[in-house]
C-alpha positions as a Python dict, from the first residue, in 0.01 Angstrom:
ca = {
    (1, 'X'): (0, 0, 0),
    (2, 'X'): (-183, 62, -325),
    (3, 'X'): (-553, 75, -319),
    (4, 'X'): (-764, 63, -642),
    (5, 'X'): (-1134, 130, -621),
    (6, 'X'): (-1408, 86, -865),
    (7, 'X'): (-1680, 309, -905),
    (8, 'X'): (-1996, 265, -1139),
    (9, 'X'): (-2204, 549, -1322),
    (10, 'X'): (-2566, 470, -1227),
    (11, 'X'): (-2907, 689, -1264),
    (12, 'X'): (-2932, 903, -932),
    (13, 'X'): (-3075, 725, -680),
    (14, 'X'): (-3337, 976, -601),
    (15, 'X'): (-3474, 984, -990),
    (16, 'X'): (-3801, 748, -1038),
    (17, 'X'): (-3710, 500, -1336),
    (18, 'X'): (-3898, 477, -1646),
    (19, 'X'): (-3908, 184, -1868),
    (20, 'X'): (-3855, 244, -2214),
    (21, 'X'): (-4220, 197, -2421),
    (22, 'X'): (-4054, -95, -2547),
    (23, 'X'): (-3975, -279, -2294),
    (24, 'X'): (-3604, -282, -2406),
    (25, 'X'): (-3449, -56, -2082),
    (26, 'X'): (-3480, 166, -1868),
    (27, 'X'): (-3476, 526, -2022),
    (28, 'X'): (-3186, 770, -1912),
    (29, 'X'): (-3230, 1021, -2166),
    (30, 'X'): (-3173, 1332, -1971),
    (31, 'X'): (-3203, 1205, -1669),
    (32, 'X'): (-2930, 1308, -1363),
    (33, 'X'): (-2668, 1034, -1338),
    (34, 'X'): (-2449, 988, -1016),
    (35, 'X'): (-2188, 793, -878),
    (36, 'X'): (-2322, 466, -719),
    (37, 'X'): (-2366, 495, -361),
    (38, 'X'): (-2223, 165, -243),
    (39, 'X'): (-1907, 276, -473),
    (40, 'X'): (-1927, 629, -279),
    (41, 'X'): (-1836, 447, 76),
    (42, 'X'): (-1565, 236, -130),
    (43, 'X'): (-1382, 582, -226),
    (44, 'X'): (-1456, 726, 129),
    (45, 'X'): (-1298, 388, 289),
    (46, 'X'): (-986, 426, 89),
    (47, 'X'): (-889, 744, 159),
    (48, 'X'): (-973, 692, 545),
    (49, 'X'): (-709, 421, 486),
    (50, 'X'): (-468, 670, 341),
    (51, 'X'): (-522, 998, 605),
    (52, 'X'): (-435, 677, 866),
    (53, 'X'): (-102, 636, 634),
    (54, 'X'): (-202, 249, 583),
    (55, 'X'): (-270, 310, 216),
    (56, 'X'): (13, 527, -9),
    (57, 'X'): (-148, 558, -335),
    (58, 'X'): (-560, 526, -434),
    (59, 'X'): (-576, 508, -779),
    (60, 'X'): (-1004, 542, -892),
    (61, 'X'): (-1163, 248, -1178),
    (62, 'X'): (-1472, 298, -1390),
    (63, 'X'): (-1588, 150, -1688),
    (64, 'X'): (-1860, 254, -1981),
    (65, 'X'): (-1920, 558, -2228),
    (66, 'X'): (-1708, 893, -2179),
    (67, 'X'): (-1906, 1049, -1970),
    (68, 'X'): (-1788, 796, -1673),
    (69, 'X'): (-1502, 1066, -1656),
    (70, 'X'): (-1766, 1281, -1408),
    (71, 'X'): (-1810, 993, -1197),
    (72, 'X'): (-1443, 946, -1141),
    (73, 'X'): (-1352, 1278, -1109),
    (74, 'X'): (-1571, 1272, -824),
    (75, 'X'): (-1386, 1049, -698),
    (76, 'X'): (-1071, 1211, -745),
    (77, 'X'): (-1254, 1520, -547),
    (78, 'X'): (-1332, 1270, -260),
    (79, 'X'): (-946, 1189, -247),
    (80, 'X'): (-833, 949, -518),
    (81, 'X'): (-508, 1039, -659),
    (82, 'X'): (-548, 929, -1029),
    (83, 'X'): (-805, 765, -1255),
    (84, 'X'): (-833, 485, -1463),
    (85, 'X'): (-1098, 483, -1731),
    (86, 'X'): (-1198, 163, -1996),
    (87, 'X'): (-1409, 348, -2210),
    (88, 'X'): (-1640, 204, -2441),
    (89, 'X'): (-2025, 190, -2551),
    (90, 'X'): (-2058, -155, -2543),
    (91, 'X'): (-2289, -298, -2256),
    (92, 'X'): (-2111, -426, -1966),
    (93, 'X'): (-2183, -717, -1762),
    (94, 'X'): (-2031, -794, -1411),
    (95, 'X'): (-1823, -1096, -1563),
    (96, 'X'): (-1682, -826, -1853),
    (97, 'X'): (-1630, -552, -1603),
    (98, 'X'): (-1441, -772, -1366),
    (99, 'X'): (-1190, -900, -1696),
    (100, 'X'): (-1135, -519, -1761),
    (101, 'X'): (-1060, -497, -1377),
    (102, 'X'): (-847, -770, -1395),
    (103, 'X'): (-670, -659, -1674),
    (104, 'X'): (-612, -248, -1518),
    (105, 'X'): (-493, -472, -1148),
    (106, 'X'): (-210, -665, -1349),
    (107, 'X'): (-120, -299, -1478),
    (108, 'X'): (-113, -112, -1119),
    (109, 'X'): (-39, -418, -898),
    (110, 'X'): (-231, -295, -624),
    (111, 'X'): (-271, -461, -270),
    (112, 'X'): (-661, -377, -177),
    (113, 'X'): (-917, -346, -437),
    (114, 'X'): (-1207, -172, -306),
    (115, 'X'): (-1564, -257, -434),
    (116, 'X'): (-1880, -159, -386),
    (117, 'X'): (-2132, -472, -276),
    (118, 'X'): (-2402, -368, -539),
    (119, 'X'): (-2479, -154, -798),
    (120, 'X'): (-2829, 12, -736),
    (121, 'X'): (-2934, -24, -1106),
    (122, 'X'): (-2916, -358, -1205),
    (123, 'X'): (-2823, -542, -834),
    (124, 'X'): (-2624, -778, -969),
    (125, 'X'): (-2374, -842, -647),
    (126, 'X'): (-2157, -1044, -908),
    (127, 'X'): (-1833, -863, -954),
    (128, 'X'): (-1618, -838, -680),
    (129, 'X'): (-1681, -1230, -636),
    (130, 'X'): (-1613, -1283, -1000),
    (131, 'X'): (-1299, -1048, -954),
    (132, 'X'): (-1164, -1233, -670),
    (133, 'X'): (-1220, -1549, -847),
    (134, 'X'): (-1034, -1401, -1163),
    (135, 'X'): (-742, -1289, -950),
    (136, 'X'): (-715, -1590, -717),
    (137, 'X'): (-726, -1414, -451),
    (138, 'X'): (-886, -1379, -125),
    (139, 'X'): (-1263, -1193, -77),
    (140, 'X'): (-1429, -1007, 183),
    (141, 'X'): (-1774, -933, 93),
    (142, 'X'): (-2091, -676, 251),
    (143, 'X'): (-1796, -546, 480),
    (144, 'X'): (-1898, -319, 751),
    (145, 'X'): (-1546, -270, 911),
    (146, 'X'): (-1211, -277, 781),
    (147, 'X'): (-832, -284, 979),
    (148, 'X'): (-545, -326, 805),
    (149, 'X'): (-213, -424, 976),
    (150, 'X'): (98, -577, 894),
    (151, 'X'): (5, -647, 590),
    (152, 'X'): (-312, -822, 686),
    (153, 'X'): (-644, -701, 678),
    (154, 'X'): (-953, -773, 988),
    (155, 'X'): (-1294, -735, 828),
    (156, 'X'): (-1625, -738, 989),
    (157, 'X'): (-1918, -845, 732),
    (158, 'X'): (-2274, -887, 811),
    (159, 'X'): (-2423, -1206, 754),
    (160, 'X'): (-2821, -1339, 804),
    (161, 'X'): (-2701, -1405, 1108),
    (162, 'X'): (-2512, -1146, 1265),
    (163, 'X'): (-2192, -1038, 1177),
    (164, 'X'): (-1858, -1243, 1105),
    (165, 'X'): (-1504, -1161, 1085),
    (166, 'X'): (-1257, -1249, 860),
    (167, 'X'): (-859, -1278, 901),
    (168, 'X'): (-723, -1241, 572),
    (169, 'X'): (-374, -1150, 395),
    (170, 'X'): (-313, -902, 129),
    (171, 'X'): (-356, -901, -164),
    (172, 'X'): (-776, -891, -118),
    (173, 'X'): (-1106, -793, -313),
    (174, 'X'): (-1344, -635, -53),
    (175, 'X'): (-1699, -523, -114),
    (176, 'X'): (-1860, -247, 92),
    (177, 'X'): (-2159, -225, 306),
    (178, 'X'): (-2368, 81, 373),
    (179, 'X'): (-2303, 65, 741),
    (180, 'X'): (-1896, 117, 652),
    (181, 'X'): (-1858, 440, 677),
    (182, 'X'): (-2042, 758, 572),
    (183, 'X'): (-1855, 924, 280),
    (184, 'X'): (-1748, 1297, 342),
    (185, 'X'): (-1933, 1572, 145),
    (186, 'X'): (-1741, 1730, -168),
    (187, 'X'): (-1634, 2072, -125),
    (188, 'X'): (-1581, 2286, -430),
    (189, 'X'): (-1189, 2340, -400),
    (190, 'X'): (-1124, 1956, -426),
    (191, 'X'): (-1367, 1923, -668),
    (192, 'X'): (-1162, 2232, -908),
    (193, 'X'): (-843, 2040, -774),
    (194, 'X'): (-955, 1690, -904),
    (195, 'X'): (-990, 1848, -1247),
    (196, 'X'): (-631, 1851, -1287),
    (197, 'X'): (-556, 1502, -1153),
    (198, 'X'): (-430, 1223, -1383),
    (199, 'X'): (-676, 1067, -1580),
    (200, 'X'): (-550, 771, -1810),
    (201, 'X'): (-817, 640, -2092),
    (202, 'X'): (-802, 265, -2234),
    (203, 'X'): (-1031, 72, -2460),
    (204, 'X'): (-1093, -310, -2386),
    (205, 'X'): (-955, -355, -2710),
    (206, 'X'): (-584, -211, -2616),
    (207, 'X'): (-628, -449, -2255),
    (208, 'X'): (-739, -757, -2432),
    (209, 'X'): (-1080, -796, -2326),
    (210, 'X'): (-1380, -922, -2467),
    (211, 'X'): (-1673, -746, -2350),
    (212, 'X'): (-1913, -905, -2567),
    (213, 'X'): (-2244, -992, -2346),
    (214, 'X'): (-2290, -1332, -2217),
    (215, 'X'): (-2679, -1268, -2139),
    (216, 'X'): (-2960, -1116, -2353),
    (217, 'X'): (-3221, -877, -2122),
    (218, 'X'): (-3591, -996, -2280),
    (219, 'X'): (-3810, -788, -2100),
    (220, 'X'): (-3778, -506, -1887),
    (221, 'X'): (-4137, -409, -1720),
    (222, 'X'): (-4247, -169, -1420),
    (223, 'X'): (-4409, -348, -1124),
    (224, 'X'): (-4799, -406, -1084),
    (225, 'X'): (-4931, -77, -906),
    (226, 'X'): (-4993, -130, -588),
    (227, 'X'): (-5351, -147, -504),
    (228, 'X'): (-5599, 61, -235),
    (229, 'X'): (-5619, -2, 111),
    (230, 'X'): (-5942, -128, 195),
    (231, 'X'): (-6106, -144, 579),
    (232, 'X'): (-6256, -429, 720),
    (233, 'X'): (-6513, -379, 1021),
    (234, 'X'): (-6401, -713, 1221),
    (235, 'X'): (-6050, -958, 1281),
    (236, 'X'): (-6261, -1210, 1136),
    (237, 'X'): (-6321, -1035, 787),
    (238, 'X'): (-5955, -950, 820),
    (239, 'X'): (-5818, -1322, 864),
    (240, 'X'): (-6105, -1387, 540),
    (241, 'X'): (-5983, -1181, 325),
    (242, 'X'): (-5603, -1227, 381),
    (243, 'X'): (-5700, -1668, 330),
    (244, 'X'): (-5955, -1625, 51),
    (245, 'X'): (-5801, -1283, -136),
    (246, 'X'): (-5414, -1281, -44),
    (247, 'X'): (-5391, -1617, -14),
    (248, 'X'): (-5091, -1555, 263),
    (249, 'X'): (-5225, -1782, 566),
}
């Protein structure tokens, strides 16, 4: 079985984010960028399916401006065997990411495609569905356990509710949730040993793909500062203030 995982560059989730003093973005100028950490237990999930020997192949998807190569050769150091990258400086969208996925999955025919649920900077949760959709084929999102057998896979998501599980054949888009797995730490050989895995380069233009955006960002602004705690001597200037001030009972 195939496996094809996509993986996103995103600013490092432990860097504060700064707006741009134009409200146009958020500002990455020399700021650390990492692979996103949803994406991270996606890679980490596909080669546990490969050291089981359900999974034969784990070929590693990303998408953006050339320096997306770092992100997926760290995910060739986690254990992907090759990489696949659309390279381009346009601004991609989840529905234009997903067409560039689609396009690279009628390439490498693969049997699981791996996603992370989320991307931490802009949240979307859009592609994987859109992917599936795209495909036509079946979707297991916020997955917290996977099985594959006989050509079928068992996933456990979690739900408002609780959690649900899902019987569902192969092929399958699955999204990951953080309570999947915990990926493994990087050591330095793999990481010199991923430098001389396969890494294959496309444009959307040589796949066929418009990535032109369908939506127009108009304002990107920090949230209001949070304001000082104040004390209040009684419960009854406490159930005052949070009717009359907060306005929350």
């Amino acid at each position: 079985m195939k496996v094809l995982v996509a993986v996103k560059r995103v600013v490092d989730y432990n860097v504060k984010v700064r707006v741009k003093s134009d409200g146009s973005g958020v500002d990455t100028a020399g700021v650390k960028m990492s692979m996103n950490p949803f994406d991270e237990i996606a890679v980490e999930e596909a080669v546990r399916l490969k050291e089981k020997g359900a999974a034969t192949e784990i070929v590693a998807f990303s998408a953006g401006v050339a320096a997306c190569q770092e992100t997926l050769r760290t995910a060739l150091a986690i254990g992907a065997d090759r990489g696949v990258l659309v390279q381009t400086d346009a601004e991609l969208q989840p529905l234009a990411v997903a067409k560039l996925l689609k396009a690279v999955i009628d390439k490498e025919q693969p049997q699981l495609v791996i996603l992370g649920k989320q991307a931490i900077d802009d949240d979307c949760n859009q592609t994987g569905q859109m992917l599936a959709a795209l495909l036509g084929w079946g979707q297991a999102t916020f997955a917290s356990k996977l099985e594959i057998d006989a050509g079928k896979a068992r996933v456990t998501r979690e739900v408002d509710g609780g959690l649900e599980t899902l019987g569902l054949a192969l092929p399958l888009v699955m999204t990951t949730d953080l309570r999947l797995n915990e990926p493994r730490y990087v050591t330095l050989p793999n990481i010199m040993k991923a430098k001389k895995k396969q890494l294959d380069t496309f444009t959307p233009e040589q796949l066929g793909v418009d990535v032109s955006p369908r939506l127009k960002t108009l304002k990107v602004a920090e949230p209001p500062k949070r304001g000082a705690g104040v004390k209040v001597p009684d419960v009854a200037a406490l159930v005052a203030k949070l009717k009359n001030e907060a306005k929350v009972i």
